[in-house]
C-alpha positions, 0 to 999 in steps of 0.5 A: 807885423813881421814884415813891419818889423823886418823892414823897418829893422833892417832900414834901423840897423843900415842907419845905425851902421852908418851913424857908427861908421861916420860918427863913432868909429872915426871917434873910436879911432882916436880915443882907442878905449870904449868901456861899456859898464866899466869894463874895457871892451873891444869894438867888435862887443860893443858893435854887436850890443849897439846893434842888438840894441837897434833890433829891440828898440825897433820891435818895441816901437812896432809893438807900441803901435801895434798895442795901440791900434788894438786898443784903440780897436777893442775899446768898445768891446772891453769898456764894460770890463775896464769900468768894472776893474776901475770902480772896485779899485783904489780909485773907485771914488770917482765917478762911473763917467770918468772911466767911460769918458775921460780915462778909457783904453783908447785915450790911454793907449794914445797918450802912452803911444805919444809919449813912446813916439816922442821918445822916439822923435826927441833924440833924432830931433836934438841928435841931427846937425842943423846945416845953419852954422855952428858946431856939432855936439860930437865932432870927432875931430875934437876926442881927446883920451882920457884916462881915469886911473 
């Protein structure tokens, strides 16, 4: 898992440094303000959150994928339990088979890993430049300075 982890975060945080230094610093350069929280911050602050954001955002992607194939590993080891804790629930109306058929562990932890990796896939798919034509939705070029107060 570490060496996952160690690997995949460093290609996030070379990607990440990359997208800053085409996208966001030449932005920067123009605007000149970046306030994070409502407070004006220097670059160097936010370079900083921005990539520590990356090593999160990448260690939780891992964890969910590794939460999963274990989930999906254990789900007969723990499908007597997980029937148990069900029926004494709020939910314990439903039928016995609902919890050893349709709602196990391993078809949650599959639904929650593709609901976690379409959060991952969603932004990357709306956030790259198609190369039909047409306009970015952040050209640099066009930043304008705007001053609130």
């Amino acid at each position: 898992l570490l060496v996952t982890i160690s690997t995949s975060g460093a290609y996030a945080l070379r990607s990440d440094f990359m997208a800053m230094k085409w996208r966001i610093v030449p932005w920067l350069q123009k605007v000149r303000k970046l306030k994070i929280m409502g407070i004006q911050t220097p670059f160097e602050v936010y370079f900083i959150i921005r990539l520590l954001g990356t090593c999160f955002q990448t260690v939780t992607i891992q964890n969910n994928a590794w939460f999963m194939v274990g989930a999906v590993q254990e789900n007969d080891n723990v499908l007597c339990l997980w029937t148990f804790l069900w029926e004494h629930s709020s939910f314990g109306f439903l039928a016995k088979s609902t919890w050893t058929t349709l709602v196990t562990p391993r078809r949650l932890a599959i639904l929650f890993w593709c609901l976690s990796t379409t959060q991952l896939v969603w932004p990357l798919v709306t956030g790259t430049p198609w190369q039909r034509g047409g306009t970015s939705a952040f050209p640099p070029k066009d930043a304008q300075m705007t001053d609130s107060g």
